[in-house]
The first five atom37 places (N, CA, C, CB, O) and aatype in JSON, in Angstrom:
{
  "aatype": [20, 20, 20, 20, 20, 20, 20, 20, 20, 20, 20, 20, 20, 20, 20, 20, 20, 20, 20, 20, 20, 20, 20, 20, 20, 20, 20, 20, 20, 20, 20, 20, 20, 20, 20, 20, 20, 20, 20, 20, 20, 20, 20, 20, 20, 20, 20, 20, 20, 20, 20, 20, 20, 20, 20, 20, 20, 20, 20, 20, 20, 20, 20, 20, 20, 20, 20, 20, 20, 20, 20, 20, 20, 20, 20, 20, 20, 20, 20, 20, 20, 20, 20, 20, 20, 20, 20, 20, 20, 20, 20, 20, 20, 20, 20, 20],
  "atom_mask": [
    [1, 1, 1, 1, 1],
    [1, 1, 1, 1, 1],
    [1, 1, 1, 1, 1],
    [1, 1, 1, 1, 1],
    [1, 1, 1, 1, 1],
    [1, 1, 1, 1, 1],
    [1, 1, 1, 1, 1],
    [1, 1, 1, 1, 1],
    [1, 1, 1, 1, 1],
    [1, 1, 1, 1, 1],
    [1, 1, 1, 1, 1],
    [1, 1, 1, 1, 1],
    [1, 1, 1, 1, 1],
    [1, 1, 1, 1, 1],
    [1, 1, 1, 1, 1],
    [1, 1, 1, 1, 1],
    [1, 1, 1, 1, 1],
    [1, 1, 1, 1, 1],
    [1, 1, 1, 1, 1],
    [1, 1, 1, 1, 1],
    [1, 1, 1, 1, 1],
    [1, 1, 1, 1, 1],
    [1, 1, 1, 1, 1],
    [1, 1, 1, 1, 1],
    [1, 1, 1, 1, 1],
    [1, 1, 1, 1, 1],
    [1, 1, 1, 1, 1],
    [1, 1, 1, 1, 1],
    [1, 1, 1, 1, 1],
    [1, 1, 1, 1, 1],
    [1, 1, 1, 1, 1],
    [1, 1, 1, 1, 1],
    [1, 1, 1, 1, 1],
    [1, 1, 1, 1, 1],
    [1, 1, 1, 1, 1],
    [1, 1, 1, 1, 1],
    [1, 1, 1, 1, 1],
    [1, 1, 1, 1, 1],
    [1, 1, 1, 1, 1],
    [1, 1, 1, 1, 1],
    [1, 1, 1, 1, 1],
    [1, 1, 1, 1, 1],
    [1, 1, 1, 1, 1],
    [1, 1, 1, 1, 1],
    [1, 1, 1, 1, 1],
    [1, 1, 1, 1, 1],
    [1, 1, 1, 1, 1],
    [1, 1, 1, 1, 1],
    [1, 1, 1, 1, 1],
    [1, 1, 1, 1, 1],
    [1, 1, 1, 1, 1],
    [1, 1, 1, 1, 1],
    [1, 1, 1, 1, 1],
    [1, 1, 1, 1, 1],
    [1, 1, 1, 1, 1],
    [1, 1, 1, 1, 1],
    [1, 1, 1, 1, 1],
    [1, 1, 1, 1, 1],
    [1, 1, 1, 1, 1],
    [1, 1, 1, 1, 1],
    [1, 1, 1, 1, 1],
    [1, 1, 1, 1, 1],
    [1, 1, 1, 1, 1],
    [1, 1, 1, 1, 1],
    [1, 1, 1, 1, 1],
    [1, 1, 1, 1, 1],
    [1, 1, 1, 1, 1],
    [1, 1, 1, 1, 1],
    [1, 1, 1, 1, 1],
    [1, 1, 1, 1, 1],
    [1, 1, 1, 1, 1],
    [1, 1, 1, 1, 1],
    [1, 1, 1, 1, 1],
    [1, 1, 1, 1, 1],
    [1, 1, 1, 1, 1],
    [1, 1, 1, 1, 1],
    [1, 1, 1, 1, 1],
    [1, 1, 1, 1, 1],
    [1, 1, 1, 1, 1],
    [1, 1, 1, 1, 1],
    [1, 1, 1, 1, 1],
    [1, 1, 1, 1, 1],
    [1, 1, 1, 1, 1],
    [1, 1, 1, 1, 1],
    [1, 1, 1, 1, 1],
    [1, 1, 1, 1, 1],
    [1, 1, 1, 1, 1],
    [1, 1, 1, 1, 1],
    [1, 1, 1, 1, 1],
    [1, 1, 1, 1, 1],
    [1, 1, 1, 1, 1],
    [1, 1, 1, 1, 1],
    [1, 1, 1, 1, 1],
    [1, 1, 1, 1, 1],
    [1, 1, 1, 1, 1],
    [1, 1, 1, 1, 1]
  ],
  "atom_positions": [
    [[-235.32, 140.73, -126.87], [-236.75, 140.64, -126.85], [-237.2, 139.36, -127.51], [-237.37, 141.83, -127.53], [-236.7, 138.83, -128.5]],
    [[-237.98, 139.06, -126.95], [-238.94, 137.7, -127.33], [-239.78, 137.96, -128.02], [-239.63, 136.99, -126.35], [-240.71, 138.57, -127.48]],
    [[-239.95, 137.6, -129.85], [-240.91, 137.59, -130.76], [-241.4, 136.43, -130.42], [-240.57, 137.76, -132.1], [-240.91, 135.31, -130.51]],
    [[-242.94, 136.98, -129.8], [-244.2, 136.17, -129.16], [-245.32, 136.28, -130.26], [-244.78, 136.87, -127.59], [-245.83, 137.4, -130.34]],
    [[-245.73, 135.46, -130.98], [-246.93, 136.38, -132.06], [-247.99, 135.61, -131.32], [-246.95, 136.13, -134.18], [-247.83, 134.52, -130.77]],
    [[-249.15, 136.37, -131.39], [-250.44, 135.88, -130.67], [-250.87, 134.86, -130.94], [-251.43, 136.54, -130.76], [-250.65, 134.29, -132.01]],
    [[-251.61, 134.42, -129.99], [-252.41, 133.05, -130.39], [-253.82, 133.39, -130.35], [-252.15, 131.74, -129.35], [-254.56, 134.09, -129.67]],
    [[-253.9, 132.65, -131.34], [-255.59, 133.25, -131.69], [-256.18, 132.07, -131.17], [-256.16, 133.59, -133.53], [-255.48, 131.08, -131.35]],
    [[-257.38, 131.85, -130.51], [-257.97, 131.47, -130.21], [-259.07, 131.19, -131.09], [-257.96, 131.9, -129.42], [-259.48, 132.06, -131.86]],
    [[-259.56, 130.06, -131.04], [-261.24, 129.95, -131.78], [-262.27, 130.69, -130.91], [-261.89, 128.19, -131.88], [-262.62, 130.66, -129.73]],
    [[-262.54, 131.25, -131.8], [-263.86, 132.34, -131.08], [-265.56, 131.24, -130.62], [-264.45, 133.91, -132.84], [-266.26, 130.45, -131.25]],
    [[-265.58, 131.62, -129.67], [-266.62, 130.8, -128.74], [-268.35, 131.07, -129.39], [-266.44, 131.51, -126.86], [-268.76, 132.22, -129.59]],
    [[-269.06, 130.05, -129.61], [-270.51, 130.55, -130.38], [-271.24, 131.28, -129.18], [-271.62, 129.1, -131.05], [-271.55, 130.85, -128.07]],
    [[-271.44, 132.65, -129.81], [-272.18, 133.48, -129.32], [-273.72, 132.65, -128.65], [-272.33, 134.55, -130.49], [-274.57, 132.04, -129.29]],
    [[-273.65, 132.86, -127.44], [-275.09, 132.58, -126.57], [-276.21, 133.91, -127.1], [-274.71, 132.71, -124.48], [-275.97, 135.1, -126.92]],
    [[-277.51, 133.33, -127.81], [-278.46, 134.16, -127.9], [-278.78, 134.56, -126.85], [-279.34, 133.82, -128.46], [-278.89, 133.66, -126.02]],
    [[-279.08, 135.93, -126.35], [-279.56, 136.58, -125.58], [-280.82, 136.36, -125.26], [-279.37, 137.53, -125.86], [-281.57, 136.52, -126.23]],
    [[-281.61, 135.93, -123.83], [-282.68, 135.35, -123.85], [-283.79, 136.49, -124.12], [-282.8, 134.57, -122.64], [-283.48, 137.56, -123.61]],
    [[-285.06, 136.5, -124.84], [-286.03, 136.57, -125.2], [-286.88, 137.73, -123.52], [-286.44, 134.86, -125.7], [-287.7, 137.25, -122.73]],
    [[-286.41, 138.98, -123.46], [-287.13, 138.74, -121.78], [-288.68, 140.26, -122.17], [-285.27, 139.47, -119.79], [-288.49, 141.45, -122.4]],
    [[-289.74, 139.66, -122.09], [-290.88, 140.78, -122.69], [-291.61, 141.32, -121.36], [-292.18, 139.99, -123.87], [-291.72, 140.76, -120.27]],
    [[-291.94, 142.2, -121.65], [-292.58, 143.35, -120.6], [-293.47, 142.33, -119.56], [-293.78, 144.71, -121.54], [-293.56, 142.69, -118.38]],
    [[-294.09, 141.13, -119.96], [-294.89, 140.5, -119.12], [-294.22, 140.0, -117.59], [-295.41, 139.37, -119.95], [-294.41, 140.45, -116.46]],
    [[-293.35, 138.83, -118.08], [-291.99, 138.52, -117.54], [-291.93, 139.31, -116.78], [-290.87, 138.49, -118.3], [-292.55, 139.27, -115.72]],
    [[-291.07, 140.34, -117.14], [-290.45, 141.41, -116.34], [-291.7, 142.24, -115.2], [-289.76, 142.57, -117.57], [-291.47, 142.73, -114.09]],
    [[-292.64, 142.17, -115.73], [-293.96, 142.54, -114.66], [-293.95, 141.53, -113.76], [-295.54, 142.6, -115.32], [-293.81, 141.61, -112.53]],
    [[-294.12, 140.52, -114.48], [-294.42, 139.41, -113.01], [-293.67, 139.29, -112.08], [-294.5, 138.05, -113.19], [-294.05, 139.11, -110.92]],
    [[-292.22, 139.39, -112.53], [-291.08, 139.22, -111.66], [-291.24, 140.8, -110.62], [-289.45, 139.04, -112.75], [-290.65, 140.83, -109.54]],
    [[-291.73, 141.52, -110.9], [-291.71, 142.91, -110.35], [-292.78, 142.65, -109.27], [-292.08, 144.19, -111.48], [-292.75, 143.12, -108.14]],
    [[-293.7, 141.88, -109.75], [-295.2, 142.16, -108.79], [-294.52, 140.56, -107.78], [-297.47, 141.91, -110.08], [-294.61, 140.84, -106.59]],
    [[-294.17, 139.71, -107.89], [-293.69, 138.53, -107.21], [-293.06, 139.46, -106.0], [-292.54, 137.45, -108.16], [-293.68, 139.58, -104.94]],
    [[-291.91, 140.04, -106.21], [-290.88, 140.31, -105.41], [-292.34, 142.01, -104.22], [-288.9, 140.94, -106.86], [-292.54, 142.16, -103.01]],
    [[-292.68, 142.51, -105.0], [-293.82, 143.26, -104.24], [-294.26, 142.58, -103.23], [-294.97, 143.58, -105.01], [-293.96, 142.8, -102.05]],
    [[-295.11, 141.57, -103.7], [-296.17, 140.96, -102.51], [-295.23, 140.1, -101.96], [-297.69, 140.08, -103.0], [-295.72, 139.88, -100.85]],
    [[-294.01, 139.36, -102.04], [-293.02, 139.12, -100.99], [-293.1, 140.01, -100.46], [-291.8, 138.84, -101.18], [-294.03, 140.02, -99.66]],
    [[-292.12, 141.46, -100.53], [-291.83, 142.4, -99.75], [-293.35, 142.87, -98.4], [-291.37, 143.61, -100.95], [-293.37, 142.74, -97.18]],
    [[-294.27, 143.34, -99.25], [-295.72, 143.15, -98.53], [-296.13, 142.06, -97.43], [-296.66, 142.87, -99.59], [-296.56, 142.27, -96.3]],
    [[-295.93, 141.08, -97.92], [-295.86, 140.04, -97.03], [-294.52, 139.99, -95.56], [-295.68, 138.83, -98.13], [-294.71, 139.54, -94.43]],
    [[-293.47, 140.49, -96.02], [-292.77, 140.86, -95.18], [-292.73, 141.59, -94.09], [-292.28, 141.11, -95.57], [-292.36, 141.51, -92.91]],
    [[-293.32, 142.47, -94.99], [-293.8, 144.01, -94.08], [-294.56, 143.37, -93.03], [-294.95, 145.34, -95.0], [-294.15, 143.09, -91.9]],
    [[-296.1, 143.1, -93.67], [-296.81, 142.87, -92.68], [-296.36, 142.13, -91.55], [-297.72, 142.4, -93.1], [-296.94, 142.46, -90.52]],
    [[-295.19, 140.92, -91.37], [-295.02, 140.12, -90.33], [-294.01, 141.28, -89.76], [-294.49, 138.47, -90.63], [-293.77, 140.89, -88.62]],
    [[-293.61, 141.97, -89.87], [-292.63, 143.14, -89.49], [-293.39, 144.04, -88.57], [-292.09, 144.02, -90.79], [-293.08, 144.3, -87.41]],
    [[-294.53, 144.53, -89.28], [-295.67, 144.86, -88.62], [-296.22, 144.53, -87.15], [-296.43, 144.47, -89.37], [-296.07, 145.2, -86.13]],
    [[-296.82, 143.47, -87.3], [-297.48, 142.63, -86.49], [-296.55, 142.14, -85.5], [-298.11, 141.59, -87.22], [-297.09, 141.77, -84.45]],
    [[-295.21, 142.03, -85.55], [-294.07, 141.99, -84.81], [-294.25, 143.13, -83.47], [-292.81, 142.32, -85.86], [-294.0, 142.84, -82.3]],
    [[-294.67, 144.27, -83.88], [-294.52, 145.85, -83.04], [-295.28, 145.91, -82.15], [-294.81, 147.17, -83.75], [-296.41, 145.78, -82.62]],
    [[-295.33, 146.11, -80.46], [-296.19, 146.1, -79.86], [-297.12, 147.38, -80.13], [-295.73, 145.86, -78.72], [-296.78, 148.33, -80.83]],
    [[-298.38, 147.24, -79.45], [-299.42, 148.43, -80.48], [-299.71, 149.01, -78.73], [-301.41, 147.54, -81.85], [-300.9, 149.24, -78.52]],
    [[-299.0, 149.2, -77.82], [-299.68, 149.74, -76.74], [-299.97, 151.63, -76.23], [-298.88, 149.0, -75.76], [-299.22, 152.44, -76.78]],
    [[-300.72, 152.02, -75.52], [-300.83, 152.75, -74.98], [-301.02, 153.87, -76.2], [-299.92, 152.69, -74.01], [-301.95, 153.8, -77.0]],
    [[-300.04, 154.88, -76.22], [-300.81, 156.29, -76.86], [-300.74, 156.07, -78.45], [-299.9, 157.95, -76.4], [-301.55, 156.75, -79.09]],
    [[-299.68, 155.02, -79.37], [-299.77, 154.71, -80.43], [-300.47, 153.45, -81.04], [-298.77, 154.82, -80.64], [-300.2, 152.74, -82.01]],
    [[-301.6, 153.43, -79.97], [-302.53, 152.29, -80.63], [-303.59, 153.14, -81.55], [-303.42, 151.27, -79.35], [-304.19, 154.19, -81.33]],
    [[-303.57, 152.45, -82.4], [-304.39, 152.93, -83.51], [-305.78, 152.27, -83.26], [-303.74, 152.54, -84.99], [-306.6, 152.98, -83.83]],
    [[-306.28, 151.4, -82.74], [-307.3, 150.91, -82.44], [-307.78, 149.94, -83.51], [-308.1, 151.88, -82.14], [-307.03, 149.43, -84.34]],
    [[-308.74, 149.78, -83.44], [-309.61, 148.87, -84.53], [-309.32, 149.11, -85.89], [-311.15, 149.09, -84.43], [-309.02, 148.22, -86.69]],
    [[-309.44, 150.59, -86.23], [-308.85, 151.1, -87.47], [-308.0, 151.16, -88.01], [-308.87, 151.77, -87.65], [-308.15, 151.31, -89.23]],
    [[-306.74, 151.11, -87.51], [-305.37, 150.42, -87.5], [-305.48, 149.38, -87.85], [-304.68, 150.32, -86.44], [-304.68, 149.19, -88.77]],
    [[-306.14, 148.4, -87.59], [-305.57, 146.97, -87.16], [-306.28, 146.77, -88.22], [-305.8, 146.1, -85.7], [-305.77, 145.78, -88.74]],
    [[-307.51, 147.25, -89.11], [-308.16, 147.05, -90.03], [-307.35, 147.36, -91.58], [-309.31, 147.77, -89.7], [-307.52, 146.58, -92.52]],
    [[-306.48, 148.58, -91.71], [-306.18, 148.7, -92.61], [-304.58, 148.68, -92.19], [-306.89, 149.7, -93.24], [-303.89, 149.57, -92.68]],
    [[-304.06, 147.91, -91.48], [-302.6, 147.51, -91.6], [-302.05, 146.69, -92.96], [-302.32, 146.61, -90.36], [-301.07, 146.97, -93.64]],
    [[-302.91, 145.68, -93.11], [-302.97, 144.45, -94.46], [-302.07, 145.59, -95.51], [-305.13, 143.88, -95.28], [-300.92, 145.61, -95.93]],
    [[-303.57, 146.72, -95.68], [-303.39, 147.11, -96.95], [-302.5, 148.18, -96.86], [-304.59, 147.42, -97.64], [-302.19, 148.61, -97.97]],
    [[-301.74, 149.0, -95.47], [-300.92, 149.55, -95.3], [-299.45, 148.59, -95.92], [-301.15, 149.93, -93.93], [-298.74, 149.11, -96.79]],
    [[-299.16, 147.39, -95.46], [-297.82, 146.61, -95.83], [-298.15, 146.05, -97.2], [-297.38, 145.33, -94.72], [-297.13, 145.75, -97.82]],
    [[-299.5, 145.78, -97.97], [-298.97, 145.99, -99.3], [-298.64, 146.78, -100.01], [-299.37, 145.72, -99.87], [-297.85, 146.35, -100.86]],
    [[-298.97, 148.23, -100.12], [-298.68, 149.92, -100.58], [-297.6, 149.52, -100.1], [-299.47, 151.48, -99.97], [-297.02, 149.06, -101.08]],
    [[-296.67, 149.33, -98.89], [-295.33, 149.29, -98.52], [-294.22, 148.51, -99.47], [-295.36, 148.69, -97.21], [-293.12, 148.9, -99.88]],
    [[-294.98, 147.19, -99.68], [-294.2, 146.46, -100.44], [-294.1, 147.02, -101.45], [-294.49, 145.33, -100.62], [-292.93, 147.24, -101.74]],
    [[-295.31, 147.61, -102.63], [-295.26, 147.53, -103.86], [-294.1, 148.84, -104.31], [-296.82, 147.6, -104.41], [-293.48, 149.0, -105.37]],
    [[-294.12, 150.08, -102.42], [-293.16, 151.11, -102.84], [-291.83, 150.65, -102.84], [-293.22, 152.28, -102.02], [-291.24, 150.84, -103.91]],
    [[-291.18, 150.07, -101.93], [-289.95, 149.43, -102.04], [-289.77, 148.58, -103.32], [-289.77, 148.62, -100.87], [-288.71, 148.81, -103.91]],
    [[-290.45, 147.78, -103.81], [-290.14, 146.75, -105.18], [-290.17, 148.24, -106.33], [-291.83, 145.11, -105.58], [-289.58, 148.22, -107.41]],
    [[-290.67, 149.01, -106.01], [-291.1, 150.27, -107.34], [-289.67, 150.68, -107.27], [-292.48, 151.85, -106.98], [-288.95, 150.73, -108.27]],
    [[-289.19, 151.05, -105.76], [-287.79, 151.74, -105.92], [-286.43, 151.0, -105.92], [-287.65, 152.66, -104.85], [-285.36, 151.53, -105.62]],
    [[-286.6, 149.81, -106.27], [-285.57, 148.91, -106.6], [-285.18, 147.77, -105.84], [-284.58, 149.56, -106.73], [-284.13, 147.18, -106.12]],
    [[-285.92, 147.38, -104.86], [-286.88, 146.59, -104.13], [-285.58, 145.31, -103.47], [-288.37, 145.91, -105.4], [-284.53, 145.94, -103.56]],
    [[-285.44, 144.69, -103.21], [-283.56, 143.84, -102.47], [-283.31, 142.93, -103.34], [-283.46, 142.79, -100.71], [-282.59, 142.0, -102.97]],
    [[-283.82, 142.93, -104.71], [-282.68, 142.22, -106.14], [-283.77, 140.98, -106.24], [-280.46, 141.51, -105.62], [-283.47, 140.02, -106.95]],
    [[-284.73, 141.0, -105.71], [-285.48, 139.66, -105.76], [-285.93, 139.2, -107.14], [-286.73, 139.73, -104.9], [-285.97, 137.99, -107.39]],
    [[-286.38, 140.35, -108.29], [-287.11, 140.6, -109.25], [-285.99, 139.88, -110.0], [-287.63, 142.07, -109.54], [-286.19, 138.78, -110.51]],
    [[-284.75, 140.55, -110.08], [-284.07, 140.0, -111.4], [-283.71, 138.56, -111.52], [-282.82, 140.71, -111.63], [-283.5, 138.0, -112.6]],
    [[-283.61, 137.82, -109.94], [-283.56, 135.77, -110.05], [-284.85, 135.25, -110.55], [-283.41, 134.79, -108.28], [-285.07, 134.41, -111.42]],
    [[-285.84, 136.08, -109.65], [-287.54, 135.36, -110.2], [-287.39, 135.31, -111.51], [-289.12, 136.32, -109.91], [-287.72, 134.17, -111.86]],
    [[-286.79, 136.48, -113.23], [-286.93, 136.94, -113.83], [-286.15, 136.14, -114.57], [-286.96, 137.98, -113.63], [-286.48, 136.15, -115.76]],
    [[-285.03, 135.29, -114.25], [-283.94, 134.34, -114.5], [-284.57, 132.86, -114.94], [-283.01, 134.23, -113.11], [-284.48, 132.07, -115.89]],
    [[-285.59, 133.04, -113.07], [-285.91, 131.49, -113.33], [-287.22, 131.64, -114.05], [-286.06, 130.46, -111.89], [-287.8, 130.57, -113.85]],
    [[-287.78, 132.22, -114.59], [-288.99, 132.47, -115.33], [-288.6, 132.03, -116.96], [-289.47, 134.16, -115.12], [-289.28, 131.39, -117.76]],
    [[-287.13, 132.69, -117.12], [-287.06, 132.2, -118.54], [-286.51, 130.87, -118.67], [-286.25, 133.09, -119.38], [-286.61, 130.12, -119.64]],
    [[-285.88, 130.67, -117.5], [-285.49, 129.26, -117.77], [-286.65, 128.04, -117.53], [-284.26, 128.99, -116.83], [-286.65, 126.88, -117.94]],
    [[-287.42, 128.61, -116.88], [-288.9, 127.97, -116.59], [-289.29, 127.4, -118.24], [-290.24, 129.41, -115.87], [-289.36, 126.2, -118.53]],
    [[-289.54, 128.59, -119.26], [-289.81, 128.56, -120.34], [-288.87, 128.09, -121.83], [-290.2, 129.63, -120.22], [-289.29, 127.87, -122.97]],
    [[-287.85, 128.06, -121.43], [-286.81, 127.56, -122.18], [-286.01, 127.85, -123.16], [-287.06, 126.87, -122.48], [-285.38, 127.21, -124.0]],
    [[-286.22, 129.33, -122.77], [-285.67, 130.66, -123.87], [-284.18, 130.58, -123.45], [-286.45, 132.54, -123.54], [-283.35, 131.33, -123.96]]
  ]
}
């Protein structure tokens, strides 16, 4: 057997953990929403509206605010990871 004794390494300076407060973390939440919303709606407006599932005028009036409620439910339920880069470059924006 080979007496190997460890090598210790110099221990690396701990990176402070950045600074991240409820605001931040809102904005990055509501950003990635009205993306998603905004999505929706061209997703939307994509769909032909003919014959027995035309909603008419009234439809077409409250679609807007149909694909933002859409967005803000998808970003509520964990929404496609958009929140946590916005949330990245926000602190690095700030220099925490």
């Amino acid at each position: 057997m080979n007496d190997i004794s460890p090598v210790s390494l110099p221990a690396a300076p701990a990176k402070p953990m950045p600074k991240v407060d409820a605001k931040n973390q809102q904005t990055a939440k509501d950003f990635e929403a009205v993306f998603l919303g905004q999505m929706t709606q061209l997703m939307m407006s994509s769909v032909q509206q003919d014959g027995d599932f035309n909603g008419g005028a009234g439809e077409e009036m409250f679609r807007g605010i149909l694909a933002e409620k859409l967005g803000t439910e998808i970003a509520k339920r964990g929404g496609i990871g958009l929140a946590p880069v916005v949330l990245d470059q926000i602190i690095k924006l700030q220099g925490k």
